[in-house]
N, CA, C and O atoms as a Tripos MOL2 file, in Angstrom:
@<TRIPOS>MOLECULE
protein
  300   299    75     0     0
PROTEIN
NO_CHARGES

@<TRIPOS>ATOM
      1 N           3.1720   16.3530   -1.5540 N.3       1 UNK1
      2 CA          1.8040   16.4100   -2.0080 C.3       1 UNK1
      3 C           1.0940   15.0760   -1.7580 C.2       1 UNK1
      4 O          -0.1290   15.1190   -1.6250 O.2       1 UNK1
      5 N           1.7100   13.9170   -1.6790 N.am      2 UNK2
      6 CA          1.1580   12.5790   -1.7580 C.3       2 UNK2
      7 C           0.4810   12.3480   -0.3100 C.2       2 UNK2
      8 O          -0.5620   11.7770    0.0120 O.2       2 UNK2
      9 N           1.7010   13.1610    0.6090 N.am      3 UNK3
     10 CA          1.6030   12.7400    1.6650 C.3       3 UNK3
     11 C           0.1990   13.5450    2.4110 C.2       3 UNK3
     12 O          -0.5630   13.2110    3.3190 O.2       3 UNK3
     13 N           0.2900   14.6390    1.6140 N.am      4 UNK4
     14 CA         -0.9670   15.5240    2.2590 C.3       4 UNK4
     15 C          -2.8210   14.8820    1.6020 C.2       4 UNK4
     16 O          -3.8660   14.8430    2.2530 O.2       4 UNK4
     17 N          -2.5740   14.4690    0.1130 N.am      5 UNK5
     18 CA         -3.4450   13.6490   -0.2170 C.3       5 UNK5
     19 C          -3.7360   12.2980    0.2890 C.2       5 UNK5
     20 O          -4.8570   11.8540    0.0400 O.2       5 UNK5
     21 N          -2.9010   11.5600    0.9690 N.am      6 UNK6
     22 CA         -3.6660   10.4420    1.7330 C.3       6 UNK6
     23 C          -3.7630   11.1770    3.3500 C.2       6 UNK6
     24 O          -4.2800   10.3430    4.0920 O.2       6 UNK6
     25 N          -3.4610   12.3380    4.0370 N.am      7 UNK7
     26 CA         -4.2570   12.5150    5.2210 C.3       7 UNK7
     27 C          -5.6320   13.1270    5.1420 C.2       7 UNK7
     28 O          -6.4820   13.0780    6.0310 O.2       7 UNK7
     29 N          -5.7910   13.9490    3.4860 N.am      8 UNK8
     30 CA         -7.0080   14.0490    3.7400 C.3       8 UNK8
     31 C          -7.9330   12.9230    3.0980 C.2       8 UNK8
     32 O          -9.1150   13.2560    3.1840 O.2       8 UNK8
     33 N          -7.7300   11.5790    2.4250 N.am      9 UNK9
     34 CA         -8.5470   10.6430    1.8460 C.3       9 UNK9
     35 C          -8.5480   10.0340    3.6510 C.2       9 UNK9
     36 O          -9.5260    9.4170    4.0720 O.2       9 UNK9
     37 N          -7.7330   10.2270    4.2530 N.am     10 UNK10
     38 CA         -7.9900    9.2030    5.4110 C.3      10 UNK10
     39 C          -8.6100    9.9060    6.4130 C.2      10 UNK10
     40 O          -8.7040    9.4150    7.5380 O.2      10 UNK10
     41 N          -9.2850   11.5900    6.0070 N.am     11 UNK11
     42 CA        -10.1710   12.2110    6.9420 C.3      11 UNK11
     43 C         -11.2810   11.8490    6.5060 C.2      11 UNK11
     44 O         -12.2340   11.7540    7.2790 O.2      11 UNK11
     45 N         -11.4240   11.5090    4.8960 N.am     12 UNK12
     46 CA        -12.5210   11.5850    4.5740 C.3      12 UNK12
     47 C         -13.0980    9.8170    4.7570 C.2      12 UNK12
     48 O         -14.2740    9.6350    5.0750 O.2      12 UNK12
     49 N         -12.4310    8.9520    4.5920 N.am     13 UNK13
     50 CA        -12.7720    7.9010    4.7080 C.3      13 UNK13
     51 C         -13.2530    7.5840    6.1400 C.2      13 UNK13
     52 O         -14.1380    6.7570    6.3610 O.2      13 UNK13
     53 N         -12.6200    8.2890    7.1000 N.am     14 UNK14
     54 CA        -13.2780    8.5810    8.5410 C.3      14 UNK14
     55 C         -14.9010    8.7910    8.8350 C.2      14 UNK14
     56 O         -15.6510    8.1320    9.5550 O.2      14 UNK14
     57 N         -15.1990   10.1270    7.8860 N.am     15 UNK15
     58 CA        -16.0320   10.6540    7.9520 C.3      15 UNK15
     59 C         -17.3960    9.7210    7.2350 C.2      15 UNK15
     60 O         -18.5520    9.8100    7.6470 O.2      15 UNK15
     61 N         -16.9290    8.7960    6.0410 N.am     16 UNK16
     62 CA        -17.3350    8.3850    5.2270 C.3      16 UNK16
     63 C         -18.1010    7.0200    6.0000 C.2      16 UNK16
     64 O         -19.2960    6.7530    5.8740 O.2      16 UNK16
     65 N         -16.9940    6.1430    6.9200 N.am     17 UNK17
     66 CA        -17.3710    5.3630    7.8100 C.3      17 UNK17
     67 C         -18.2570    5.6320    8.8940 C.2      17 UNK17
     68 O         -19.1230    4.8290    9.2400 O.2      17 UNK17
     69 N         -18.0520    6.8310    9.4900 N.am     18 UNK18
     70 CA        -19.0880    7.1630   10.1010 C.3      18 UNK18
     71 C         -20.8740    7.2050    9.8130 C.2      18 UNK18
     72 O         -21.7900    6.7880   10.5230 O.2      18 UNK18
     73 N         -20.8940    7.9110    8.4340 N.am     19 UNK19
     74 CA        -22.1300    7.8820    8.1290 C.3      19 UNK19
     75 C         -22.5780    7.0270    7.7420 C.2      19 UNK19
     76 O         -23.7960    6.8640    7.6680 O.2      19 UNK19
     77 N         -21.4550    5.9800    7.2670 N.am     20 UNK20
     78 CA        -21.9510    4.4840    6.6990 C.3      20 UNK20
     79 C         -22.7120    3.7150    7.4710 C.2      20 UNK20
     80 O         -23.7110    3.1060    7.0870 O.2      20 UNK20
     81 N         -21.9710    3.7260    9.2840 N.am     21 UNK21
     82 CA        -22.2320    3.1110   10.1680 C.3      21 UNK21
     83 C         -23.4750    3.6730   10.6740 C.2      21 UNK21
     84 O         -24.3390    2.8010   10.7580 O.2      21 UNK21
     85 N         -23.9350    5.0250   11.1040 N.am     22 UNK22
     86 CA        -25.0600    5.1620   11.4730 C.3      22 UNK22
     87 C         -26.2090    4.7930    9.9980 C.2      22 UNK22
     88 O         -27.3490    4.8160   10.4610 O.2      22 UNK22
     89 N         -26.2440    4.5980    9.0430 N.am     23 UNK23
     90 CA        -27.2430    4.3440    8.2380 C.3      23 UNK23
     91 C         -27.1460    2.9490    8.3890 C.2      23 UNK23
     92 O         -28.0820    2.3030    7.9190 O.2      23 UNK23
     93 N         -26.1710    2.2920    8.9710 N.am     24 UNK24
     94 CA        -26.1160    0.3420    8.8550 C.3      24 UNK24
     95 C         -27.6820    0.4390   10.3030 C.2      24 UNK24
     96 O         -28.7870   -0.0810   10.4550 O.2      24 UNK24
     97 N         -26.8820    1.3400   10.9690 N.am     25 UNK25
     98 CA        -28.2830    1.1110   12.1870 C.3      25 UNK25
     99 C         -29.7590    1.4370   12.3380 C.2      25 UNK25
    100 O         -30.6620    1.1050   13.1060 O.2      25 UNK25
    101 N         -29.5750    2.4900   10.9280 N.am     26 UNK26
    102 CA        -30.6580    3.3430   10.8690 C.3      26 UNK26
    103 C         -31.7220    1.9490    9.4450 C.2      26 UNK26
    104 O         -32.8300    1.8750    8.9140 O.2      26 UNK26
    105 N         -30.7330    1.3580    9.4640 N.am     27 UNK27
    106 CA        -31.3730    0.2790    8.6430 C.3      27 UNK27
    107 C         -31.3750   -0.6600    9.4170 C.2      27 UNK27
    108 O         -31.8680   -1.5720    8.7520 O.2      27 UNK27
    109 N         -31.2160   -0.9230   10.0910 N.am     28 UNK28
    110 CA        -31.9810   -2.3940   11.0700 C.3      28 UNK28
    111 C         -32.6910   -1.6090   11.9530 C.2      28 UNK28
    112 O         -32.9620   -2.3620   12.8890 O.2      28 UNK28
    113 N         -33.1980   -0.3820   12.2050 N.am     29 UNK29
    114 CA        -34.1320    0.3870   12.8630 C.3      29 UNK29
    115 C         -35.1690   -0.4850   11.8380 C.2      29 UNK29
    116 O         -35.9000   -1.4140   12.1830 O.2      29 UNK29
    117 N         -34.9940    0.1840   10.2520 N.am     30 UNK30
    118 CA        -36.1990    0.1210    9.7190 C.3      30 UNK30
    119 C         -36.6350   -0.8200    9.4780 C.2      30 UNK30
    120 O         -37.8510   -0.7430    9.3040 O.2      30 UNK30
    121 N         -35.9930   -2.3020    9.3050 N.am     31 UNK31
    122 CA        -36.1700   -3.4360    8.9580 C.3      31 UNK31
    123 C         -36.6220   -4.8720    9.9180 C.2      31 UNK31
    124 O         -36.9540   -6.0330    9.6820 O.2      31 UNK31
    125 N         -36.3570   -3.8070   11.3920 N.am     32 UNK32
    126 CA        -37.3840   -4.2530   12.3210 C.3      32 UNK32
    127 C         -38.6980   -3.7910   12.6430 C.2      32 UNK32
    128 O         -39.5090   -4.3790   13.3590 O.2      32 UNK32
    129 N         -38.8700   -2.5520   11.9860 N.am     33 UNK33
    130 CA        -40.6180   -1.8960   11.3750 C.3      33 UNK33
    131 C         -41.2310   -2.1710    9.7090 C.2      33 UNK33
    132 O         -42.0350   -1.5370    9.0260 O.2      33 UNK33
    133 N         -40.4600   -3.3750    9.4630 N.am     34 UNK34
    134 CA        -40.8880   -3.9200    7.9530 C.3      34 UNK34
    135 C         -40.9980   -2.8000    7.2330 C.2      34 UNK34
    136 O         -42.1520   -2.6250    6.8410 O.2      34 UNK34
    137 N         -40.1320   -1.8590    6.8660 N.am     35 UNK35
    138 CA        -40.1920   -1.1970    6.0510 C.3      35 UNK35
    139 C         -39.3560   -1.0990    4.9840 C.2      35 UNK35
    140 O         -38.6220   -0.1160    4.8830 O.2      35 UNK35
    141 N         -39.3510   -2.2030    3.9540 N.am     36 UNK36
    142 CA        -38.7430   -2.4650    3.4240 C.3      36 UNK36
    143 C         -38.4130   -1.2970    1.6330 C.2      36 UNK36
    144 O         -37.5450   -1.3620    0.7630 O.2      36 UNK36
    145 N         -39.1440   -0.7470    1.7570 N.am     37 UNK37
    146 CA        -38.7500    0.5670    0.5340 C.3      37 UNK37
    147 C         -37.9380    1.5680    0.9430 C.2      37 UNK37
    148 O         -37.1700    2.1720    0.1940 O.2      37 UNK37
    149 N         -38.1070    1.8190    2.3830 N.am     38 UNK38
    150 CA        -36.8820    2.8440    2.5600 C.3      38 UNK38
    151 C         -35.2760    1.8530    3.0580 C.2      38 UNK38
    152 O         -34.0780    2.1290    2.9840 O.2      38 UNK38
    153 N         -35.9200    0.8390    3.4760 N.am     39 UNK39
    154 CA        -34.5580   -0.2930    3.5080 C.3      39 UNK39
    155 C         -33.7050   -0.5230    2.5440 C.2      39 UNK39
    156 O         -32.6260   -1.0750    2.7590 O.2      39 UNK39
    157 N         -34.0630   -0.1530    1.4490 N.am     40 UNK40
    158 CA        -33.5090   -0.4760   -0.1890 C.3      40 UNK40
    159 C         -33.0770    0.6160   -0.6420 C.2      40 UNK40
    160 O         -32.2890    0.6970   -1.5840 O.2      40 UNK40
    161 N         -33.6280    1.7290    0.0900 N.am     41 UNK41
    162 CA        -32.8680    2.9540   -1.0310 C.3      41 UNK41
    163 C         -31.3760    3.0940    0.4720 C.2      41 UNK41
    164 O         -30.1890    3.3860    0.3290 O.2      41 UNK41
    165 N         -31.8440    2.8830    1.2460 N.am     42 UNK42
    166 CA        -30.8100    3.0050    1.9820 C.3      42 UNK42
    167 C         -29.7940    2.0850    2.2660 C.2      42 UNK42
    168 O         -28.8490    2.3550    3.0070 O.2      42 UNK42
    169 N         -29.9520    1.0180    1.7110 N.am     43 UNK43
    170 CA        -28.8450   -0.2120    1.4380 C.3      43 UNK43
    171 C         -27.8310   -0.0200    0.1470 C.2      43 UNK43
    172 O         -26.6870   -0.3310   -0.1850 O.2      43 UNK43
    173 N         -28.9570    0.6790   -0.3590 N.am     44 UNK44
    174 CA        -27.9340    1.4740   -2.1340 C.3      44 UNK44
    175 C         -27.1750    2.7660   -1.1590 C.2      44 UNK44
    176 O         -25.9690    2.9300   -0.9720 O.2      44 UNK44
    177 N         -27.9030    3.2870   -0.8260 N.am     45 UNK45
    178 CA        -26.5550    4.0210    0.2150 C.3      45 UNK45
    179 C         -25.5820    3.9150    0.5670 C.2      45 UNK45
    180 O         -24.5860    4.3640    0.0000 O.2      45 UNK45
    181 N         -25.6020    3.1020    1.9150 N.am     46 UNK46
    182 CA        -24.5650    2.1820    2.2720 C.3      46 UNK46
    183 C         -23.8020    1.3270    1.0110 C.2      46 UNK46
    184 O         -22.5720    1.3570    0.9700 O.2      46 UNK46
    185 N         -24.2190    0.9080    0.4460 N.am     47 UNK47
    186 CA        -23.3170    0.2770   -0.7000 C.3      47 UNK47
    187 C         -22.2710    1.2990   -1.4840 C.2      47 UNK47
    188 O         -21.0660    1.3870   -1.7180 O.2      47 UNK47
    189 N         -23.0930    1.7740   -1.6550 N.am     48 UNK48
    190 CA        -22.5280    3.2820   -2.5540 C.3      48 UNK48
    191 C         -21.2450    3.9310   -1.5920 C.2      48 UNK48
    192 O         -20.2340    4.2340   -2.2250 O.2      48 UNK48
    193 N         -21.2270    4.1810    0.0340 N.am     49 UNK49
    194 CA        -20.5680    4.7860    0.1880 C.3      49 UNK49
    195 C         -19.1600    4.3330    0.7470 C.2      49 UNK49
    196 O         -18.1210    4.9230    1.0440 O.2      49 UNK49
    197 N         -19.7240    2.6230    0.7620 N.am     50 UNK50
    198 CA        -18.3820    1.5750    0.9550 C.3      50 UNK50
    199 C         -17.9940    1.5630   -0.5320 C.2      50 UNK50
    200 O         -16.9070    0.9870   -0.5870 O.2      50 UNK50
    201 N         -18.3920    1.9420   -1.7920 N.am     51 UNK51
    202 CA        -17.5770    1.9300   -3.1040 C.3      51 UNK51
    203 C         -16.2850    2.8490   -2.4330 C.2      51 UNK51
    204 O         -15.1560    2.4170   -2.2000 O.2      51 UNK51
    205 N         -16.7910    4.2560   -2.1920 N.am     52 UNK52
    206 CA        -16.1270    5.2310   -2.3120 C.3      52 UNK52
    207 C         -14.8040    4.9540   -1.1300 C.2      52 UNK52
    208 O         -13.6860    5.4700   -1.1160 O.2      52 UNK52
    209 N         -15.2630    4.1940   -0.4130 N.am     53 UNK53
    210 CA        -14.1450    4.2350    0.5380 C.3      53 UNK53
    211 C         -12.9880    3.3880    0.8100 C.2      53 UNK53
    212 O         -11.9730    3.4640    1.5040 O.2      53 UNK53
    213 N         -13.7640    2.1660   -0.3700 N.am     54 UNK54
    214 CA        -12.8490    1.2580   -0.9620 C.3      54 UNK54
    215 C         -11.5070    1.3390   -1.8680 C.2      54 UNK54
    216 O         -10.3800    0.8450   -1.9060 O.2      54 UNK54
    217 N         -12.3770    2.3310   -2.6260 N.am     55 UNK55
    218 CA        -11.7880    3.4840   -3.7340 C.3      55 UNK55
    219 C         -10.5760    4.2630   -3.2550 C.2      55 UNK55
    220 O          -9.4110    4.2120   -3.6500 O.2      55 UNK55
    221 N         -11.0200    4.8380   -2.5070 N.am     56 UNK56
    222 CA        -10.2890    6.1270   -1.6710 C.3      56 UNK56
    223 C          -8.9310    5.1540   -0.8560 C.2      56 UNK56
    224 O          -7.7780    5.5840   -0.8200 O.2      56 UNK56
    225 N          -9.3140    3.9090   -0.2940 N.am     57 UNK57
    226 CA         -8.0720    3.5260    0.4060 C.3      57 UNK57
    227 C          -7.0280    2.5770   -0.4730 C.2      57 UNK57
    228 O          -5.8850    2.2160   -0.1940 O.2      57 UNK57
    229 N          -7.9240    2.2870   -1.7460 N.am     58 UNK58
    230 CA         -6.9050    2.0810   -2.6310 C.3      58 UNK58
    231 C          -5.9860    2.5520   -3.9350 C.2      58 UNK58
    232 O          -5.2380    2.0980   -4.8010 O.2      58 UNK58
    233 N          -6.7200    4.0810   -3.3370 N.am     59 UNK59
    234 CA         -5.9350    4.6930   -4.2800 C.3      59 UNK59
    235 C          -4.9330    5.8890   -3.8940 C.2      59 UNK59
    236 O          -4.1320    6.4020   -4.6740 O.2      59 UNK59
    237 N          -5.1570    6.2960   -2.3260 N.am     60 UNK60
    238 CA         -4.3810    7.2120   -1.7780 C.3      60 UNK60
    239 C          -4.0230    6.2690   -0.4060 C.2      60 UNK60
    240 O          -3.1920    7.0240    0.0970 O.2      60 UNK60
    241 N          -4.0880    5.3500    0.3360 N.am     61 UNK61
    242 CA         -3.8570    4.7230    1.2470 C.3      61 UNK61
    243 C          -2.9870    3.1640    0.7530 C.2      61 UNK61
    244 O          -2.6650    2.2050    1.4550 O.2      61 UNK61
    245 N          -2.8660    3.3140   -0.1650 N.am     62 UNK62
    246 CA         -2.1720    1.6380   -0.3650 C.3      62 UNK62
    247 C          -2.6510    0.6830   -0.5450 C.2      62 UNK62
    248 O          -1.9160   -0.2890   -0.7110 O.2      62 UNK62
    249 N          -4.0370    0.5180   -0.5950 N.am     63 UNK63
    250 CA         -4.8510   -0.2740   -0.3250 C.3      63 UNK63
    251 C          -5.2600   -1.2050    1.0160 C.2      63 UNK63
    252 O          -5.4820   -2.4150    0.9700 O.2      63 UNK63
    253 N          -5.3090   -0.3280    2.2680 N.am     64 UNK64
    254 CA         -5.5200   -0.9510    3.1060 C.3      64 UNK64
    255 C          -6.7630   -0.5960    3.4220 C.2      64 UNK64
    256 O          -7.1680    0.5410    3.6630 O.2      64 UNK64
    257 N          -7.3950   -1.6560    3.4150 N.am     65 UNK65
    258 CA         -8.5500   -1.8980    3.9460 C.3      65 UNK65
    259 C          -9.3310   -1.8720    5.0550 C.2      65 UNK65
    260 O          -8.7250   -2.6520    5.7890 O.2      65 UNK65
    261 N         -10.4090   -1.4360    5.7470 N.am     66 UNK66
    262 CA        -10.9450   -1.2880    6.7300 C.3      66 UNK66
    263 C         -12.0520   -3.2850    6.0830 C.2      66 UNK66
    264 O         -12.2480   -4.0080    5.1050 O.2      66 UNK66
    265 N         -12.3600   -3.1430    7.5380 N.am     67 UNK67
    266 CA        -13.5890   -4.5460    7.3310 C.3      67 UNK67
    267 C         -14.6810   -3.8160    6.2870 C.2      67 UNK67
    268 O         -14.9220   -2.6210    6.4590 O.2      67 UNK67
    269 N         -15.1410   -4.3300    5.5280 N.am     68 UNK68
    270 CA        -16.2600   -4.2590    4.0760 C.3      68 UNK68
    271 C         -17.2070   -4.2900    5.0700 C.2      68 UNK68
    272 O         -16.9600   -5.0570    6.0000 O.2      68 UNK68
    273 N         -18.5950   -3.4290    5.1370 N.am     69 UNK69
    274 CA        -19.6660   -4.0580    5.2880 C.3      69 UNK69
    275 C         -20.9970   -3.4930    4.3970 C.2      69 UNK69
    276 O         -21.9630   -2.7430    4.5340 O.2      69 UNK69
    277 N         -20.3700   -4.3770    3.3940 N.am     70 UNK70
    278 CA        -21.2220   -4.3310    2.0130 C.3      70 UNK70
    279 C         -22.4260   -5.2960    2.2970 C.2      70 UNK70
    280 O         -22.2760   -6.4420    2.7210 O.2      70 UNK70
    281 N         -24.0030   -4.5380    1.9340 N.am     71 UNK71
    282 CA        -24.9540   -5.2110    2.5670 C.3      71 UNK71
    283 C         -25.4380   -5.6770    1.1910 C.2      71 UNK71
    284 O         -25.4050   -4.9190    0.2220 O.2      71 UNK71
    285 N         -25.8330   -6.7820    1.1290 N.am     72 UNK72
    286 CA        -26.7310   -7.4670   -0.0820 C.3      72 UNK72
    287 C         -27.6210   -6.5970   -0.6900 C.2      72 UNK72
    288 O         -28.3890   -5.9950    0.0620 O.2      72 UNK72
    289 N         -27.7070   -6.3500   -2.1460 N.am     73 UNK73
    290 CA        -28.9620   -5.7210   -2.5660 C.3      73 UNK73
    291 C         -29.8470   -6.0900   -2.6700 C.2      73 UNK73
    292 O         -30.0120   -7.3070   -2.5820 O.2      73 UNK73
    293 N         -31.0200   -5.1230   -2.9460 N.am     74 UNK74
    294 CA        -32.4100   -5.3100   -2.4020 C.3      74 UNK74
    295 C         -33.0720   -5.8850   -3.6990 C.2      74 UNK74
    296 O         -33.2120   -5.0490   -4.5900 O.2      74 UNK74
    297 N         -33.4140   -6.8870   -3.9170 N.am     75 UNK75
    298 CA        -34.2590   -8.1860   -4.4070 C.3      75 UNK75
    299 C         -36.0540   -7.7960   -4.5650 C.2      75 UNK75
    300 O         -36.8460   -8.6670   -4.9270 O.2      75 UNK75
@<TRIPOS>BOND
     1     1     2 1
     2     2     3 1
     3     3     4 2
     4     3     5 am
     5     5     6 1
     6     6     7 1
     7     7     8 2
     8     7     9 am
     9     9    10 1
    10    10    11 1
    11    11    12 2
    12    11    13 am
    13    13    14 1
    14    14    15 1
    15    15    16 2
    16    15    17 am
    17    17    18 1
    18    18    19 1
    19    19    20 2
    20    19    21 am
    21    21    22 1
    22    22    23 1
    23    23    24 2
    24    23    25 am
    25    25    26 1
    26    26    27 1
    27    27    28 2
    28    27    29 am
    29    29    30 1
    30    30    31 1
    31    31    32 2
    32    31    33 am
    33    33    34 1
    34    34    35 1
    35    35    36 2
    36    35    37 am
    37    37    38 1
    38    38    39 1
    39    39    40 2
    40    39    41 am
    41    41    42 1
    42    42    43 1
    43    43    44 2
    44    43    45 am
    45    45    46 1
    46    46    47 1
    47    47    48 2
    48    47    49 am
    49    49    50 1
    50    50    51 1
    51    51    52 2
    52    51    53 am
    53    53    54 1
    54    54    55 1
    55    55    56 2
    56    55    57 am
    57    57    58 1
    58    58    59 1
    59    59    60 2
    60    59    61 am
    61    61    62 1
    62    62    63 1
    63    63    64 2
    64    63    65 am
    65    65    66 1
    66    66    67 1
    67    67    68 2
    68    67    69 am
    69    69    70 1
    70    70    71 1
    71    71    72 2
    72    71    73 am
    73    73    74 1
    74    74    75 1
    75    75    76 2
    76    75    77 am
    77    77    78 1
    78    78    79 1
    79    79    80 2
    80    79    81 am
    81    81    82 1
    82    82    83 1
    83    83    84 2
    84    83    85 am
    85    85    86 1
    86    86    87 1
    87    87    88 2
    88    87    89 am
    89    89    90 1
    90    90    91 1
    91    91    92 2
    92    91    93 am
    93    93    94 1
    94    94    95 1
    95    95    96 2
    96    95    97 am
    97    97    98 1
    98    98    99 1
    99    99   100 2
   100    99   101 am
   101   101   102 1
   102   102   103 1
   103   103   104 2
   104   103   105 am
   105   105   106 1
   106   106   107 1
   107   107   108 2
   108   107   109 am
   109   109   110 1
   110   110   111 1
   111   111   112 2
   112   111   113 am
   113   113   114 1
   114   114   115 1
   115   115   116 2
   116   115   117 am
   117   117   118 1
   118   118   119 1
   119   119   120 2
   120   119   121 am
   121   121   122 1
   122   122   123 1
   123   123   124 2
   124   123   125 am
   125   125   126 1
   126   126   127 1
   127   127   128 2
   128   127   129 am
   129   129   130 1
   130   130   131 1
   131   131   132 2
   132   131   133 am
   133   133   134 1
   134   134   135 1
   135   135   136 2
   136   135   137 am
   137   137   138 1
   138   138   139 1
   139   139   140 2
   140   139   141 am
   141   141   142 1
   142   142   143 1
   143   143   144 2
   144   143   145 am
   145   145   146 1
   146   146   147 1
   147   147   148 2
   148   147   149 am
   149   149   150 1
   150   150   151 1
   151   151   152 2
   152   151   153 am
   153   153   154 1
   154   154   155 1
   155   155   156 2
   156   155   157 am
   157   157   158 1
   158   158   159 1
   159   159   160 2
   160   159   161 am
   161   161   162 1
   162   162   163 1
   163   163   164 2
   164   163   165 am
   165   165   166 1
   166   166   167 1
   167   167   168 2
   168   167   169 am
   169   169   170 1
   170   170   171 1
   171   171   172 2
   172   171   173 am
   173   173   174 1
   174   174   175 1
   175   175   176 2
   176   175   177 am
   177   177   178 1
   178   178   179 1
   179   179   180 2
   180   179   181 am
   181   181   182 1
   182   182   183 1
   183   183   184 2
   184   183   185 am
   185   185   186 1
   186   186   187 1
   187   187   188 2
   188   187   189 am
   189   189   190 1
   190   190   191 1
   191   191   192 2
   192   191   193 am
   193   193   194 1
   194   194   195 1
   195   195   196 2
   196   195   197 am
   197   197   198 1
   198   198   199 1
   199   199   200 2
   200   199   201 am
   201   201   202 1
   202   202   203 1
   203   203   204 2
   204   203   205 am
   205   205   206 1
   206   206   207 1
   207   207   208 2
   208   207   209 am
   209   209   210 1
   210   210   211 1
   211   211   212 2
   212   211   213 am
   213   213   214 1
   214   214   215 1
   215   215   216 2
   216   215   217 am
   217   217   218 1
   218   218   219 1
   219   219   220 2
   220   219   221 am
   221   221   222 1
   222   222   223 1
   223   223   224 2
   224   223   225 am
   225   225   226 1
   226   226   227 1
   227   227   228 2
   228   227   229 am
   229   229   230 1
   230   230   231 1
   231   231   232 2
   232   231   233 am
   233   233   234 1
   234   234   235 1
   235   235   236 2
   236   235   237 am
   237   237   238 1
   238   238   239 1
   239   239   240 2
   240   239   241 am
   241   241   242 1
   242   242   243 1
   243   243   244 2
   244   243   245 am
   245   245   246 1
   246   246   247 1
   247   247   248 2
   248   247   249 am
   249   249   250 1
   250   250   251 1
   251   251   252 2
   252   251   253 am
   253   253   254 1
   254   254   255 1
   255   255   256 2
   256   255   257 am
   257   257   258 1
   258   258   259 1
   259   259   260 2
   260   259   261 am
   261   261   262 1
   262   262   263 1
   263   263   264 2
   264   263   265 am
   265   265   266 1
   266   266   267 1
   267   267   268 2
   268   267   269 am
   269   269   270 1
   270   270   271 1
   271   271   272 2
   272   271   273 am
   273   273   274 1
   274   274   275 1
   275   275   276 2
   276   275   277 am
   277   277   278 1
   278   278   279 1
   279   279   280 2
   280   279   281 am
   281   281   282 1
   282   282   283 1
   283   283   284 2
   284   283   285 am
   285   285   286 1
   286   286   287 1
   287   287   288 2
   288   287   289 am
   289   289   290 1
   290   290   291 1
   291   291   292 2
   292   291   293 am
   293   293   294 1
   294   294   295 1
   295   295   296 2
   296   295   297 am
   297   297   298 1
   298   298   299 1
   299   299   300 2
@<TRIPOS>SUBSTRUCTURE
     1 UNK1         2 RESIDUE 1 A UNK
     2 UNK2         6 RESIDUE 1 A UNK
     3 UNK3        10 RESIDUE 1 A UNK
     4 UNK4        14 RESIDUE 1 A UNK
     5 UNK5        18 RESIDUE 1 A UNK
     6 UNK6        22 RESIDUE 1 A UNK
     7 UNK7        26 RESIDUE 1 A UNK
     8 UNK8        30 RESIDUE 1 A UNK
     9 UNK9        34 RESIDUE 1 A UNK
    10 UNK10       38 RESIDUE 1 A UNK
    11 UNK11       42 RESIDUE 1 A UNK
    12 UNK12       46 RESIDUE 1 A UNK
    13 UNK13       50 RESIDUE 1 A UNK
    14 UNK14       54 RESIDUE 1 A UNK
    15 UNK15       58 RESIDUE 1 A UNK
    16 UNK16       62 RESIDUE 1 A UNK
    17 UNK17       66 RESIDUE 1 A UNK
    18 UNK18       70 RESIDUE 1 A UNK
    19 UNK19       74 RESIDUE 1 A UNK
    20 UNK20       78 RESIDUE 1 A UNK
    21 UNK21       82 RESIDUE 1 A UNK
    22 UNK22       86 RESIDUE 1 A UNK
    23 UNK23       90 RESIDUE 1 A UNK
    24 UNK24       94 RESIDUE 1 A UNK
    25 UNK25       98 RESIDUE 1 A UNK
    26 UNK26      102 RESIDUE 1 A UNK
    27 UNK27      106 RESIDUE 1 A UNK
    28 UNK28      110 RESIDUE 1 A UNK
    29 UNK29      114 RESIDUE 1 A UNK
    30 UNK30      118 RESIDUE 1 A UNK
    31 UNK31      122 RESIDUE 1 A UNK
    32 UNK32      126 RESIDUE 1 A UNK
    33 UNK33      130 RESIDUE 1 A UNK
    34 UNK34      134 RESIDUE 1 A UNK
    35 UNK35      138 RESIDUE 1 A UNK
    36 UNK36      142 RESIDUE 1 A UNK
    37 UNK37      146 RESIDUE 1 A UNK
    38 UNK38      150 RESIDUE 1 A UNK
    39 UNK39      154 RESIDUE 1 A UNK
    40 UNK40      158 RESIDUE 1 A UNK
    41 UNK41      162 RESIDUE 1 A UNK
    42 UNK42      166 RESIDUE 1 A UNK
    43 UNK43      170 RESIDUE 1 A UNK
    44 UNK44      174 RESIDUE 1 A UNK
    45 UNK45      178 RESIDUE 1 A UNK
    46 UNK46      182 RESIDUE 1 A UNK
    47 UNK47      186 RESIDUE 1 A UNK
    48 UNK48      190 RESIDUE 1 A UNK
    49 UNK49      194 RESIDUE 1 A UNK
    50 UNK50      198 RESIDUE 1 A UNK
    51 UNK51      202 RESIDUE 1 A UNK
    52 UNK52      206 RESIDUE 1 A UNK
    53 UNK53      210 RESIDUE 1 A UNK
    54 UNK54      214 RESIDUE 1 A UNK
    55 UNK55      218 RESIDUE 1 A UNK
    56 UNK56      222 RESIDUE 1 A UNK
    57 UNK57      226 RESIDUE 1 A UNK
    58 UNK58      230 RESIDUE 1 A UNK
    59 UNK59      234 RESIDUE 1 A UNK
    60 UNK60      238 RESIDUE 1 A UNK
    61 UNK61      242 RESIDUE 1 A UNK
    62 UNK62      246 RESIDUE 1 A UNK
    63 UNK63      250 RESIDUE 1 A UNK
    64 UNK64      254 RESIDUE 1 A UNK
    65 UNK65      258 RESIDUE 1 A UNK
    66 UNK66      262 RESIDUE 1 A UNK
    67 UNK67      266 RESIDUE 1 A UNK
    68 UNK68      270 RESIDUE 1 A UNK
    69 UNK69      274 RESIDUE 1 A UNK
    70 UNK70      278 RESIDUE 1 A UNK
    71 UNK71      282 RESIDUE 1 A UNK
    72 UNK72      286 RESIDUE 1 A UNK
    73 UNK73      290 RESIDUE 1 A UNK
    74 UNK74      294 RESIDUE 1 A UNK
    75 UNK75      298 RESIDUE 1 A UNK
C-alpha cells in the first residue's frame, strides 16, 4: 500500500509542478504588463501549490525535495 501511495503522490506532485511552472510564467507575462492585482492572487497560487508539494514529498516520498520556487508575497 505504501508503495502504491508514493507513485501516486509522485504523479501528483508531477502534475502539481507542472501547473506551478506554467503560472511562474504566466506571472512574469503579467508583471511585465504591470499588472500587479492579478500578479498577487496568482503568486498566492503558486505559493499555495509549492505548500502542497512540499507536503506531499514529505510525507509519501521521504522527503525529497524538488528545487522550491516559492515566490515572495505580495506587499
Amino acid at each position: 500500500m505504501r508503495e502504491r501511495s508514493a507513485a501516486q503522490a509522485d504523479e501528483l506532485i508531477r502534475a502539481l509542478c507542472d501547473v506551478r511552472d506554467k503560472a511562474v510564467r504566466q506571472l512574469t507575462w503579467l508583471e511585465n504588463r504591470e499588472s500587479s492585482l492579478e500578479g498577487a492572487t496568482l503568486r498566492r497560487d503558486i505559493n499555495e501549490a509549492q505548500a502542497h508539494i512540499t507536503r506531499l514529498q514529505r510525507r509519501y516520498l521521504g522527503g525529497e525535495a524538488a528545487p522550491r520556487q516559492r515566490l515572495q508575497q505580495a506587499r
